[in-house]
C-alpha positions as CSV (number, residue, x, y, z in Angstrom):
1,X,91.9,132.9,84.8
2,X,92.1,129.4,83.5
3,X,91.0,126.6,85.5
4,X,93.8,124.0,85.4
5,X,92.0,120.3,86.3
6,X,94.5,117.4,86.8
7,X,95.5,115.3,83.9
8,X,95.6,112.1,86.2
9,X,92.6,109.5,86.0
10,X,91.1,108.0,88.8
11,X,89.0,104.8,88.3
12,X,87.6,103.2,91.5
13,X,86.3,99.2,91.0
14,X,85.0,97.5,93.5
15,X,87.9,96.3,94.8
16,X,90.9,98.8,94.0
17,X,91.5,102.3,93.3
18,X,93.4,102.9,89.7
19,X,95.6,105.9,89.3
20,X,96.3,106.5,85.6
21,X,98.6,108.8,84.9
22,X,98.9,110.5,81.2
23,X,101.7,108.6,79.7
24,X,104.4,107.0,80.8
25,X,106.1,108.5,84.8
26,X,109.1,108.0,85.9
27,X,108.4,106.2,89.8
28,X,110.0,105.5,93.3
29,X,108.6,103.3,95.9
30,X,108.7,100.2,97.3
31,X,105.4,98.3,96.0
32,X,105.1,94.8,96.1
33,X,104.5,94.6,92.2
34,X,107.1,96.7,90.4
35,X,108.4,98.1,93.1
36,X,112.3,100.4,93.5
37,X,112.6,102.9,90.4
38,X,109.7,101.7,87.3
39,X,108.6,103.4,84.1
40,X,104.6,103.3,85.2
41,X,101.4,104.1,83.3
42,X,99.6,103.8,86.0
43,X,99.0,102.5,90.3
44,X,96.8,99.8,91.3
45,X,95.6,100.0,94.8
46,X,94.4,97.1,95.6
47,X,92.0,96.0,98.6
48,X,92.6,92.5,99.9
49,X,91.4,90.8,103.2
50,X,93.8,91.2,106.7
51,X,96.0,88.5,105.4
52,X,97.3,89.1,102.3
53,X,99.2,87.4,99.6
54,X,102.6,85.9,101.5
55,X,104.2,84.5,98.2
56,X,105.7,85.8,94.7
57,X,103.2,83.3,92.8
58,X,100.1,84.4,94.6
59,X,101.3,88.1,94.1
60,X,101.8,87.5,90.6
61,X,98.4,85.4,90.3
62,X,96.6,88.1,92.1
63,X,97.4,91.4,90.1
64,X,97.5,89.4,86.5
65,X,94.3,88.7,87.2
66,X,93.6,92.3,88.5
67,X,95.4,93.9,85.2
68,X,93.5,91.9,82.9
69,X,90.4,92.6,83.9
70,X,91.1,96.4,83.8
71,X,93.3,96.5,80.5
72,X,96.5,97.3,82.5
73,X,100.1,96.1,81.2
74,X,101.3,94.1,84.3
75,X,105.1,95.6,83.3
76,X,103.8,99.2,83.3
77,X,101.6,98.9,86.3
78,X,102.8,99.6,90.0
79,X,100.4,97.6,92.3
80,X,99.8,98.3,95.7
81,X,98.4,96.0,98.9
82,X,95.7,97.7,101.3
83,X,93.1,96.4,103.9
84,X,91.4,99.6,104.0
85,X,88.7,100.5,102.4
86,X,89.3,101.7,98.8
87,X,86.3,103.7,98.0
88,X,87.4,105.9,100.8
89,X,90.3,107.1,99.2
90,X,91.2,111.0,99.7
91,X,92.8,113.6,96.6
92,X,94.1,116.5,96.6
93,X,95.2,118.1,93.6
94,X,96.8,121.3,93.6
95,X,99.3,123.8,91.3
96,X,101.2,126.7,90.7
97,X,102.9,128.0,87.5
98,X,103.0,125.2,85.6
99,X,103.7,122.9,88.3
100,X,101.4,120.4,89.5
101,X,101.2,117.7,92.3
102,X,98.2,115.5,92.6
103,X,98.2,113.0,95.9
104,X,95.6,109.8,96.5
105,X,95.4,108.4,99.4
106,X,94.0,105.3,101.6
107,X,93.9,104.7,104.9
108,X,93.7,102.3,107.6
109,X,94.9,102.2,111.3
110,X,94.7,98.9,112.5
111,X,98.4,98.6,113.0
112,X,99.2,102.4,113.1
113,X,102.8,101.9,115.1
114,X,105.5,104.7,116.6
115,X,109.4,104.5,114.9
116,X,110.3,104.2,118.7
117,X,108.0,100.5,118.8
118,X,109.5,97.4,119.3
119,X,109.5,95.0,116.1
120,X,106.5,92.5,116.2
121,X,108.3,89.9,114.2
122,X,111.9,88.6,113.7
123,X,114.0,89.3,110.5
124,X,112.6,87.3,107.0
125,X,109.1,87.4,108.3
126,X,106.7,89.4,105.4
127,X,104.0,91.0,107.4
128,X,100.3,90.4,106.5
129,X,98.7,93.3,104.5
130,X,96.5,94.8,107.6
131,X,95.9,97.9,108.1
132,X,98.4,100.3,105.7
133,X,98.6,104.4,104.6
134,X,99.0,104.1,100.7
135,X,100.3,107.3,99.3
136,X,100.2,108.3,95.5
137,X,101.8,111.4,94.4
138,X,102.0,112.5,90.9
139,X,103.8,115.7,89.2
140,X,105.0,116.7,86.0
141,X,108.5,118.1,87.9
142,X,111.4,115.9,89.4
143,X,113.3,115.2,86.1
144,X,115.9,113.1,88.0
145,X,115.3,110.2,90.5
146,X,117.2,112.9,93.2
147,X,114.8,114.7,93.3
148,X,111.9,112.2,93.3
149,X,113.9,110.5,96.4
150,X,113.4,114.0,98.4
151,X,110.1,113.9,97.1
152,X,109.8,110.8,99.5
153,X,111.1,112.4,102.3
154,X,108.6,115.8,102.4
155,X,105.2,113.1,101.5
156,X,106.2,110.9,104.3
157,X,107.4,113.8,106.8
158,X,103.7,115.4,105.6
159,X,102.2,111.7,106.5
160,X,103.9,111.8,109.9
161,X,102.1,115.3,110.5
162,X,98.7,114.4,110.1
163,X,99.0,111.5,111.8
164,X,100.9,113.5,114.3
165,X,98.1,116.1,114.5
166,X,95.0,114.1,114.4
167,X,96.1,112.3,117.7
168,X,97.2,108.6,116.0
169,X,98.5,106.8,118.4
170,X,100.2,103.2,118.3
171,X,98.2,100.0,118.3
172,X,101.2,98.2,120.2
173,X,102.8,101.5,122.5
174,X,99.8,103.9,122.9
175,X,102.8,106.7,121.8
176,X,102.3,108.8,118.9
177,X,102.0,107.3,115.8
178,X,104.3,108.1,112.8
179,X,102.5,105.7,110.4
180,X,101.6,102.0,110.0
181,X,103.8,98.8,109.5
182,X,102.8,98.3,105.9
183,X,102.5,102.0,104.5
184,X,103.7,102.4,100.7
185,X,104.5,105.8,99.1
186,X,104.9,105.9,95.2
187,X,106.1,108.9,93.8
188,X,105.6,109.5,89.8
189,X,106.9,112.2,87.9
190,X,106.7,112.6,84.5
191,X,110.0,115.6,84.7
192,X,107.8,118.0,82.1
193,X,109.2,121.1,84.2
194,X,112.9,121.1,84.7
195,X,112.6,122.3,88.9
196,X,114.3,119.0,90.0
197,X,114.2,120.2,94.3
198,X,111.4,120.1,96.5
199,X,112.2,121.3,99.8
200,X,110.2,122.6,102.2
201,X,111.5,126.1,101.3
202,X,110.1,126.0,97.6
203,X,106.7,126.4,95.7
204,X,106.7,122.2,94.9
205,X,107.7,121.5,97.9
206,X,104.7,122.9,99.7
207,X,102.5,121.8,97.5
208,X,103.9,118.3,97.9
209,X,103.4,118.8,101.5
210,X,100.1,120.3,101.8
211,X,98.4,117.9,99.3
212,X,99.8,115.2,101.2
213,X,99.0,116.2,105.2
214,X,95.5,117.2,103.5
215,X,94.5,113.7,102.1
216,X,96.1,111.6,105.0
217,X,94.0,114.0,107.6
218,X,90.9,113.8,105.8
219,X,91.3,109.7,105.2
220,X,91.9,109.5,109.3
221,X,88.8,111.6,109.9
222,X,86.9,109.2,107.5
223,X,88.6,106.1,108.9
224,X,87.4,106.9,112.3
225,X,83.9,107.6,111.2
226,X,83.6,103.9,109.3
């Protein structure tokens, strides 16, 4: 049987973690740098100190500088914000015929919080970079941003389950945690294969979900042993 490896790149600096994808993907997620629907080469995961950049010019400064110095194209680049430790990143990479799904993951739980907590801020406020669950899943399905938006849904329900699980509870409620106050998901897909649904009752959709729960639970067992 052929071995099938995944055609994604992963290139860990010193301070960030690089995703490269083969070509051009079609993404979802709310990033601070190209964030909402982008035509991506790549992610840039970047580790910063617990307070973070707080304004667009020391965003832009920040990754342009980043992007340069790893031959990325700042409008083909999604760019992620992250106090945890990026060398620590978790993969999973699984398929199935002729569909793949590749996830990378960092953690940190310093402001892990329950969707039942009260806010810790009022309304305009942009929260300091602490902490934060960065997801990264890649597939060559999802031809349509439908179904990339339902692949949101399964790789945070997954991320809710390990947390969920592995006994995360919140930094401000002591209930169970469903994630942090500053996790990002991107999802890239570069729509090779036509299957366009991913729910939890199809092949992709498993594989989404079990790629996912498997790299958040391994970067919580790591998290707590740093």
């Amino acid at each position: 049987m052929k071995t099938v490896s995944s055609p994604l790149q992963i290139d860990l600096q010193s301070n960030c973690v690089i995703v490269r994808f083969p070509g051009n993907f079609n993404c979802l997620s709310w990033a601070p740098w190209n964030g909402g629907e982008a035509s991506a080469s790549g992610v840039a995961n970047v580790q910063v100190g617990l307070h973070g950049s707080s304004t667009l010019a020391t965003l832009a400064e920040d990754f342009g500088l980043l992007f340069k110095a790893h031959s990325l194209i700042p409008e083909e680049t999604i760019g992620l914000m992250t106090a945890a430790n990026v060398s620590a990143f978790t993969d999973c990479f699984l398929n199935s015929s002729g569909a793949w799904v590749h996830v990378l993951v960092t953690v940190g739980l310093s402001n892990a919080r329950s969707v039942l907590d009260n806010a810790d801020v009022g309304l305009g406020y942009r929260c300091d970079s602490v902490g934060t669950v960065n997801v990264v899943m890649a597939t060559n399905a999802l031809p349509t941003i439908a179904g990339r938006i339902q692949a949101v849904h399964i790789a945070s329900s997954a991320k809710a389950a390990a947390f969920r699980d592995n006994g995360v509870t919140s930094r401000k409620s002591d209930r169970p945690a469903d994630l942090t106050g500053t996790d990002c998901l991107v999802v890239g897909a570069s729509g090779e294969i036509e299957e366009d649904h991913c729910g939890l009752h199809t092949v992709l959709g498993e594989m989404m979900g079990r790629a996912v729960y498997a790299s958040v639970a391994q970067g919580i067992m790591q998290y707590r042993r740093s």
